[in-house]
C-alpha positions as CSV (number, residue, x, y, z in Angstrom):
1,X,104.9,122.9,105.3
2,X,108.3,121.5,106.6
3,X,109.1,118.8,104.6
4,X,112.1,116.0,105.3
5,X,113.4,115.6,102.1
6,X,115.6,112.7,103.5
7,X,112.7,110.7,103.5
8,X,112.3,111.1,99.9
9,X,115.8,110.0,98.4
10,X,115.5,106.6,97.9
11,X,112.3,107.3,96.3
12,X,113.8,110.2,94.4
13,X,116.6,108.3,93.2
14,X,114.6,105.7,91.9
15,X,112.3,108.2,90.1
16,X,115.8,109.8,88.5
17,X,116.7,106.6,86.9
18,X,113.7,106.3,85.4
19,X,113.8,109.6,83.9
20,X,116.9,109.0,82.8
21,X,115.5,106.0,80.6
22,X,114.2,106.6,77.1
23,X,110.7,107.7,76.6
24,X,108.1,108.8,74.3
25,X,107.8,111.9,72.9
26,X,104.7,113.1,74.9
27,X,104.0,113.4,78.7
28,X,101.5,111.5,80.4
29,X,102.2,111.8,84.2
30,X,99.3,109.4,85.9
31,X,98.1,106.1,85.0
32,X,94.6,107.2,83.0
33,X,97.1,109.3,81.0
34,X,99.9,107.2,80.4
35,X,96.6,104.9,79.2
36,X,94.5,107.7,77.5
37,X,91.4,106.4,79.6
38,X,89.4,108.4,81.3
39,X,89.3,107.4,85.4
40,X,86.3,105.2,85.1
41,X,88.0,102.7,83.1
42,X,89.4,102.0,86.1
43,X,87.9,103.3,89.1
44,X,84.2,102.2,89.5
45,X,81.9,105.1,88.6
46,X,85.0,107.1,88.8
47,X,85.3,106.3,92.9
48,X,89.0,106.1,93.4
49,X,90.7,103.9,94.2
50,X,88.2,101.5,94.0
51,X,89.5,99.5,90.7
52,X,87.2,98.2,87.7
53,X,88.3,94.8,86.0
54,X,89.9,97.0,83.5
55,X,91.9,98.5,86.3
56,X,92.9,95.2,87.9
57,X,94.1,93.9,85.1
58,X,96.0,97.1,84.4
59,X,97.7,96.8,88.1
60,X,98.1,93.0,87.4
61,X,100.0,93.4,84.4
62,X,102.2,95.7,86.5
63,X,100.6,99.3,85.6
64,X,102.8,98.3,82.0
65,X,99.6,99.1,79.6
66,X,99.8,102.4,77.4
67,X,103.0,104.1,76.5
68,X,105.7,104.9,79.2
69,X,105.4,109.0,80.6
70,X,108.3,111.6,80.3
71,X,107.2,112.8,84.0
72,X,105.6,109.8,85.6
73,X,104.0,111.9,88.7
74,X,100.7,112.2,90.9
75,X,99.7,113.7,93.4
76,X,97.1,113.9,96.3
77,X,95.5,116.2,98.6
78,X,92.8,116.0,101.4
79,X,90.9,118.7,103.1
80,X,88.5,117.6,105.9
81,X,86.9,118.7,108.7
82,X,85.9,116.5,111.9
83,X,83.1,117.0,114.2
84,X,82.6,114.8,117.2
85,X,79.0,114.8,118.5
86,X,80.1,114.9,122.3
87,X,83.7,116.8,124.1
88,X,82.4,117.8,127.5
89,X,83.2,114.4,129.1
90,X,86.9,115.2,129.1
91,X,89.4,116.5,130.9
92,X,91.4,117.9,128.1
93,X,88.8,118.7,124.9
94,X,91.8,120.5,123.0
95,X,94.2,117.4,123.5
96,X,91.3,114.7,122.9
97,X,89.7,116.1,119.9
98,X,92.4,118.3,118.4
99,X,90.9,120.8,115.5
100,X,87.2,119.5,116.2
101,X,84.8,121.4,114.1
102,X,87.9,123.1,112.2
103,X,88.6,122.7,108.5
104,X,92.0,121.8,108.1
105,X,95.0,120.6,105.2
106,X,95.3,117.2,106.4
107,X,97.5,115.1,104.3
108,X,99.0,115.2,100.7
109,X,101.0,112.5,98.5
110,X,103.5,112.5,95.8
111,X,103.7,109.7,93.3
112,X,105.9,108.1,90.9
113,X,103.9,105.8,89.2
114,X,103.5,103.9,85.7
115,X,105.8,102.1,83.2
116,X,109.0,101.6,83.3
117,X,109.7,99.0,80.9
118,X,107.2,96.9,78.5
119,X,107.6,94.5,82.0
120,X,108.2,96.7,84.6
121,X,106.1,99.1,86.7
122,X,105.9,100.9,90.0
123,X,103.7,102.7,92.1
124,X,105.7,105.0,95.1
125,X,103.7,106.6,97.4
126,X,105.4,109.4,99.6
127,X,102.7,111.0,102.0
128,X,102.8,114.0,104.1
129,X,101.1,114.4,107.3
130,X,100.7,118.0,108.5
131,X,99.6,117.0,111.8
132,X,102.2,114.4,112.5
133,X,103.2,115.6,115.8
134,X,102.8,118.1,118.5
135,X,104.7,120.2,120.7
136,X,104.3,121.1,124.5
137,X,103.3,124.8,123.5
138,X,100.6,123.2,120.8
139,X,101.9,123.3,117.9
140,X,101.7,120.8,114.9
141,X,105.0,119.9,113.1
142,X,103.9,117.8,109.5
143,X,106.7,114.9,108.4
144,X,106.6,113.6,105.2
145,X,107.7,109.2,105.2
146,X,106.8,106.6,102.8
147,X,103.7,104.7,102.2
148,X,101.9,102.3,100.1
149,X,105.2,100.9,97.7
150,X,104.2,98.3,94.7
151,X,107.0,97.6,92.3
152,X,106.0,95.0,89.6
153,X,107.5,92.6,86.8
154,X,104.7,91.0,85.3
155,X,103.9,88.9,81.9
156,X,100.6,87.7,79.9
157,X,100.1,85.0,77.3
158,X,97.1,84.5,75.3
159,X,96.1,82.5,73.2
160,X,92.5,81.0,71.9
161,X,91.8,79.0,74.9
162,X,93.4,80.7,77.8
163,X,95.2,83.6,79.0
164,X,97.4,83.6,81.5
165,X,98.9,86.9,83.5
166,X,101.6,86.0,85.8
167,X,104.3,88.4,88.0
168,X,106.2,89.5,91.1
169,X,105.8,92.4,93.3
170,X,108.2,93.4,95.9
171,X,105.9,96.0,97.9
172,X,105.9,97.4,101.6
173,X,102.3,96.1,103.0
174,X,100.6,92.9,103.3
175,X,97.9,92.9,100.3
176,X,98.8,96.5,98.7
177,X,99.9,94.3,95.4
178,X,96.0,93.1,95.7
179,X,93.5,94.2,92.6
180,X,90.3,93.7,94.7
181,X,89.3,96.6,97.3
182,X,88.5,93.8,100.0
183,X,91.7,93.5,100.6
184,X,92.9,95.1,104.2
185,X,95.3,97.2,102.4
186,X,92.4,99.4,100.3
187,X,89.0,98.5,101.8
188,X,89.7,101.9,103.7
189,X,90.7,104.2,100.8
190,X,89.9,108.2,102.3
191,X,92.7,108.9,104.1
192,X,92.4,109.8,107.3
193,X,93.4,112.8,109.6
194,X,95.8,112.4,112.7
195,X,94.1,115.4,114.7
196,X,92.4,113.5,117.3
197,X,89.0,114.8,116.3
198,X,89.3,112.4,113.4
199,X,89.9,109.1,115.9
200,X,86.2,108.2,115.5
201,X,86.0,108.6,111.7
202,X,85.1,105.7,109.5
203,X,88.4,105.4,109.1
204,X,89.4,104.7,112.2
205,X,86.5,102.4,112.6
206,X,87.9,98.6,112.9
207,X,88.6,97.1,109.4
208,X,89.7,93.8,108.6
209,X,93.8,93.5,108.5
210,X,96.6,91.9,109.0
211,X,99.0,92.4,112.2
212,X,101.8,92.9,110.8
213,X,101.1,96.2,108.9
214,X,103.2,98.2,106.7
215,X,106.0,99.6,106.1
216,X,107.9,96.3,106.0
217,X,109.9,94.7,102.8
218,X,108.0,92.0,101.0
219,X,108.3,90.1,97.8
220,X,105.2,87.9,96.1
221,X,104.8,86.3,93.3
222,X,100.9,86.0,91.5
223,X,99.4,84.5,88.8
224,X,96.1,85.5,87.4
225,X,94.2,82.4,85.0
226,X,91.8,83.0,82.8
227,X,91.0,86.0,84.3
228,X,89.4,83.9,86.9
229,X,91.6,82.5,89.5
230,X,93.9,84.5,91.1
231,X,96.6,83.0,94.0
232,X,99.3,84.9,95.6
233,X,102.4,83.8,98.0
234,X,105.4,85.6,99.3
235,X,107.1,86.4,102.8
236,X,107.9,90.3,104.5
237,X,110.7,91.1,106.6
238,X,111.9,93.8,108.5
239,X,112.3,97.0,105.9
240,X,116.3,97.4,105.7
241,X,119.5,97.1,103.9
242,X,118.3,97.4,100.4
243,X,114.7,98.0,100.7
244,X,115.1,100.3,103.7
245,X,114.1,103.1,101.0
246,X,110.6,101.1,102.0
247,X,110.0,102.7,105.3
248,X,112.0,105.9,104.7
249,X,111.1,108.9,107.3
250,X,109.4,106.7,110.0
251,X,111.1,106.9,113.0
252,X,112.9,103.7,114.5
253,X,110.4,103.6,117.5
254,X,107.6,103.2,115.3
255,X,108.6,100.6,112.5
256,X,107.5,97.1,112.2
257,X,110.7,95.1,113.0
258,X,110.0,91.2,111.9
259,X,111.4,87.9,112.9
260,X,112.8,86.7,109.9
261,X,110.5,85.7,107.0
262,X,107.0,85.9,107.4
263,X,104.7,83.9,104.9
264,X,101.4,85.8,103.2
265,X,99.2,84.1,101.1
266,X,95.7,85.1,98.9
267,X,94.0,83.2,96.9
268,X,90.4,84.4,95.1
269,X,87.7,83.1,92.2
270,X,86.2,85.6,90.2
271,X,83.9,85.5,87.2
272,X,82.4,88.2,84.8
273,X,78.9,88.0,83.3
274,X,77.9,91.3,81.3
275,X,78.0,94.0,83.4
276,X,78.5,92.0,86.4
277,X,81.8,90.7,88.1
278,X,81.8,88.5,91.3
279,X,84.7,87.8,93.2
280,X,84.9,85.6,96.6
281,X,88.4,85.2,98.3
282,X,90.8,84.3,101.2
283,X,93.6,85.3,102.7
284,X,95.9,84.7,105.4
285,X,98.7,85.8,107.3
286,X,101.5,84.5,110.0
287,X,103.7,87.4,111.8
288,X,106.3,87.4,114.2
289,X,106.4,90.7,115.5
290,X,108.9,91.8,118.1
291,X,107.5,93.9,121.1
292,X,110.0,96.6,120.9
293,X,111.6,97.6,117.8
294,X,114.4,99.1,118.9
295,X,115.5,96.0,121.0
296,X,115.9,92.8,118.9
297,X,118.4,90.7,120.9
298,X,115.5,88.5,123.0
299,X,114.1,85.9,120.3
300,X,111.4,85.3,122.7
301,X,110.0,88.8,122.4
302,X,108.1,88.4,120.2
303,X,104.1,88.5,119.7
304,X,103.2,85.6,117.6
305,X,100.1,86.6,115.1
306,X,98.0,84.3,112.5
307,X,95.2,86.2,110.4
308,X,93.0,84.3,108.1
309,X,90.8,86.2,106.3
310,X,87.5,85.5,103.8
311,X,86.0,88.2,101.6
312,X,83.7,88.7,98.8
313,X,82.9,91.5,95.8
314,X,80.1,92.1,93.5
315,X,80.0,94.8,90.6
316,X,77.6,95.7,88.6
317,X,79.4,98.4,86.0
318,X,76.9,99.7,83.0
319,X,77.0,103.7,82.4
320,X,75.7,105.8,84.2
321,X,75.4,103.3,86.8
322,X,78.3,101.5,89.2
323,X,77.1,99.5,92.3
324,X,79.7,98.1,94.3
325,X,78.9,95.5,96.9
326,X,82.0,94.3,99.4
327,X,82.4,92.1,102.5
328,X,85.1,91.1,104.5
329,X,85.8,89.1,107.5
330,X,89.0,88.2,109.5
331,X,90.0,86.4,112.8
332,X,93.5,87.1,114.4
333,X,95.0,84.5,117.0
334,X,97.4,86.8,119.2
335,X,99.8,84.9,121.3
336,X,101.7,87.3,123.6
337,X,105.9,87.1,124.6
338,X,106.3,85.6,127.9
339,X,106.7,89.0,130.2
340,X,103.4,89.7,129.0
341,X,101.4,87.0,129.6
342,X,100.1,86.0,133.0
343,X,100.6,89.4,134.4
344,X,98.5,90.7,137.4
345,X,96.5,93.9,137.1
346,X,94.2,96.3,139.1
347,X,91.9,98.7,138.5
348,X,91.9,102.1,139.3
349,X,90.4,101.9,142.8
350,X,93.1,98.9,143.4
351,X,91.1,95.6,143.1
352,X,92.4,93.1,141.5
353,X,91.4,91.8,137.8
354,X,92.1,88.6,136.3
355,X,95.5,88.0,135.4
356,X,96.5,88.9,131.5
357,X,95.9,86.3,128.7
358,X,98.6,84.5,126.8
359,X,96.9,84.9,123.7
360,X,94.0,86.6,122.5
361,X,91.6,86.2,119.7
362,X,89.6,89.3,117.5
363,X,87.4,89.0,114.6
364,X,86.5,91.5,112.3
365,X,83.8,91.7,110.2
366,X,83.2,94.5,107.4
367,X,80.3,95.1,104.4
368,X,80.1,98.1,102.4
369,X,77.4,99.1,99.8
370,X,78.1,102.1,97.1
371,X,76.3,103.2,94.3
372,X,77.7,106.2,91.8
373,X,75.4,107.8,88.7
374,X,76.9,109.1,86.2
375,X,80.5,109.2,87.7
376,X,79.3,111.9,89.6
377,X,76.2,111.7,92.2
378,X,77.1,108.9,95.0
379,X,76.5,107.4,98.3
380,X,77.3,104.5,100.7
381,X,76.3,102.4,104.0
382,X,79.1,100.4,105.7
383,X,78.8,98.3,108.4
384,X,81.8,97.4,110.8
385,X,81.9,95.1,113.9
386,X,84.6,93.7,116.1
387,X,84.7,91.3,119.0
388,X,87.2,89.2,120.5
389,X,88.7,87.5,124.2
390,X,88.2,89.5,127.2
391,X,91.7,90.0,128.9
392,X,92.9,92.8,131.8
393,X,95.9,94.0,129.5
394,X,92.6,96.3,127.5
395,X,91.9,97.4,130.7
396,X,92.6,101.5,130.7
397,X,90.6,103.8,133.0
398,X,91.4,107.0,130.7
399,X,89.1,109.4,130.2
400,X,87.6,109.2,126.1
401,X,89.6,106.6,125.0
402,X,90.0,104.0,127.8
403,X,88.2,100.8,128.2
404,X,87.3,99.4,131.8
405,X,85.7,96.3,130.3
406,X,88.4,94.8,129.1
407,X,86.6,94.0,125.9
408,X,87.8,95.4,122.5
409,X,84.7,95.1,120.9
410,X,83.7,98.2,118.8
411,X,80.5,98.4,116.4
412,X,78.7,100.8,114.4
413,X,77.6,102.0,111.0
414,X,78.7,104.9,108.6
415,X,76.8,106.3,106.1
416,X,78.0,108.9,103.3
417,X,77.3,111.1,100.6
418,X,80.0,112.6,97.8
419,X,80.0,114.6,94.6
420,X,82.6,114.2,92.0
421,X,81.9,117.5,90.5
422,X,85.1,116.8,88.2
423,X,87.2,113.3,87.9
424,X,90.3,114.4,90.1
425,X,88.3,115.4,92.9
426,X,85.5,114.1,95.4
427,X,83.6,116.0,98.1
428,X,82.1,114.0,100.6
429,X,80.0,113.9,104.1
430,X,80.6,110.7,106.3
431,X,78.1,109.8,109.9
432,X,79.8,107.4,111.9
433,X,77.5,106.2,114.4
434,X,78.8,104.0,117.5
435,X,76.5,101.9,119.0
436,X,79.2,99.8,120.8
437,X,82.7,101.4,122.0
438,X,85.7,99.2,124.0
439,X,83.0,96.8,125.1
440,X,80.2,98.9,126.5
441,X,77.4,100.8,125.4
442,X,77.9,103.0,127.8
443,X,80.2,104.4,130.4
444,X,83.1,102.6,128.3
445,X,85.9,104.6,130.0
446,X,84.6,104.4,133.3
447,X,83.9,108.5,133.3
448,X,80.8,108.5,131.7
449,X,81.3,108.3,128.0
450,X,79.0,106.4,125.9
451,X,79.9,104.9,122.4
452,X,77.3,107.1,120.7
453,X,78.9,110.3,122.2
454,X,82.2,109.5,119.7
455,X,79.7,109.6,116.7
456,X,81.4,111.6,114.4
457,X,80.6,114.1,111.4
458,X,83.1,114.4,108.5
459,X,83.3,116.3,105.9
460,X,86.0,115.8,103.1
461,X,87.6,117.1,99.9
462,X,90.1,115.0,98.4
463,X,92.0,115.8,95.0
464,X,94.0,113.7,92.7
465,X,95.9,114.7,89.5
């Protein structure tokens, strides 16, 4: 593995102050250490990252509970293997589904992670991608760049009648500071493969989230009341000067570069009830995003987004039993810059199509039912659908992943099976089945492929210490 360690100094130097600070006699190096709980104090039925109220109010109170680690470290590692149902109906199988059928070292992550003061925590992600890129004889080159970034101060006062938790996170993607696994920013927790076997994958499958991504510099501030209501607000910008250490390691052409401060917002009730806990929310969003990140000078080039989102989560948590019930839902308004909008286009055989839109709209609807026995034995059925505005700009005649309607609509279901055999590691098998695919049933691309022919087989292991 070629590693780019410049990508990691920022983070590195962060984690060698905190070293540097006192700290208790014994080493604890993850969060259900540094707490002395097992996993499924905070992790429903053990199913990371999927957080218990234990574990939100462990990341609300800015991962501060338990005693402070001598080595504060984690890490991550996925092995998977991808099998889509149909490859003849390309012209390139190795290039379109890279690795199909193949078990393969996808991804790993380093973290520095837990208490740094009685106030003060942090969770630093730093992820490697083996498969990052490709050369013109083949080969993979891996990268290593920064990823999910939560860095908290955060208080709580209790008294007879009420407790209040309040805090701020500056953190690098929309909703990554949120404790609820509806939120875009963990409703999709297996990470997924690049090879491009895995681009049908549940993973890949459309999930509510907002436009603007990550890898950008944000700072919120929360309060959680009565461990009930819970409203967020803050603004993201473009990841630099200080907090460029926030997309460190991804290359110029591919970061999110912001018009100045973009407003994010969350607000959610929740309430507890023996072994139950329900939780309904909403969320929202407004981006300026420009079109090409390494040209700034043209205020006007930028696409304009609003997301507003609603969600809901039900938990029913009573050993050996954890049943998690989640649904989310999210419309994005699109308006396009100027040399986008109005644009002729033609198809392939040079007839003309409807000029471009100015703006488009796409809504996203996901649900997701899990049940886990005994922090061990567990399955789940998901259902994902997306629709939105027909416009020419979709319109792409290539072969496997092209769309000749025009129509972004995807929709399917995925059902899977896993076995925690011990509490840092899950082994599961995910079906994703496609019964729409860019707009059409079938003949999507305009070469014959049909949505179910991307149904996909994959099989995962994925270890955390």
């Amino acid at each position: 593995m070629k590693f780019r360690f410049r990508a990691l100094l920022p983070a590195a130097a962060m984690l060698a102050l905190w070293l540097m600070l006192p700290t208790a006699s014994h080493a604890v190096p993850a969060f259900n250490r540094q707490t002395g709980q097992n996993c499924m104090a905070c992790h429903a039925g053990g199913q990371f990252p999927e957080l218990t109220p234990y574990g939100r109010l462990f990341k609300l109170t800015g991962y501060t509970l338990g005693e402070r680690a001598e080595l504060p470290l984690s890490a991550m590692a996925v092995l998977s293997d991808s099998r889509v149902r149909n490859t003849t109906k390309s012209d390139d199988p190795g290039a379109d589904f890279q690795k199909n059928g193949s078990l393969i070292f996808a991804t790993a992550s380093a973290f520095a992670a837990g208490k740094i003061t009685d106030n003060i925590g942090a969770f630093l992600q730093v992820t490697y991608d083996n498969y990052a890129s490709q050369s013109a004889d083949g080969s993979f080159h891996g990268h290593t760049a920064a990823d999910n970034m939560d860095i908290r101060y955060a208080d709580r006062y209790v008294d007879a009648t009420h407790d209040l938790i309040f805090g701020v996170s500056a953190n690098n993607n929309p909703s990554v500071s949120d404790p609820w696994n509806t939120a875009p920013a963990w409703m999709q927790y297996v990470p997924v493969p690049s090879p491009t076997s895995s681009q049908f994958i549940d993973g890949n499958a459309p999930y509510p989230g907002f436009a603007a991504g990550g890898n950008i510099a944000g700072l919120t501030g929360y309060v959680f009341w009565d461990q009930c209501l819970y409203a967020e607000i803050g603004g993201y910008r473009s990841a630099r000067g200080v907090a460029s250490f926030m997309s460190a390691g991804v290359a110029d052409a591919d970061k999110t570069k912001l018009q100045g401060t973009n407003p994010y917002w969350r607000l959610t009730f929740s309430h507890a009830w023996g072994a139950h806990n329900l939780m309904v929310g909403t969320s929202g969003m407004n981006a300026k995003v420009y079109d090409d990140p390494l040209d700034t000078s043209d205020p006007l080039s930028v696409h304009r987004y609003r997301d507003i989102g609603v969600d809901a989560q039900y938990q029913y948590l009573l050993d050996p039993h954890a049943v998690t019930v989640q649904a989310a839902f999210m419309r994005d308004n699109h308006r396009y810059p100027y040399f986008l909008a109005d644009q002729p286009v033609s198809d392939v055989n040079g007839n003309a199509l409807p000029n471009t839109n100015a703006r488009d709209t796409t809504r996203v609807f996901r649900a997701k039912a899990s049940y886990v026995f005994a922090a061990k034995y567990g399955g789940s059925l998901s259902y994902f659908n997306l629709n939105g505005s027909t416009d020419s700009a979709y319109y792409d005649p290539t072969r496997v992943t092209g769309n000749v309607s025009g129509n972004p609509a995807v929709r399917g279901w995925t059902s899977e099976v896993f076995w925690m055999p011990v509490q840092y590691v899950r082994v599961g098998l995910q079906f994703t089945a496609y019964n729409r695919y860019n707009g059409l049933a079938h003949n999507y691309d305009g070469a014959g492929r049909n949505a179910a022919d991307n149904n996909t087989l994959f099989f995962y292991v994925w270890g955390a210490y």
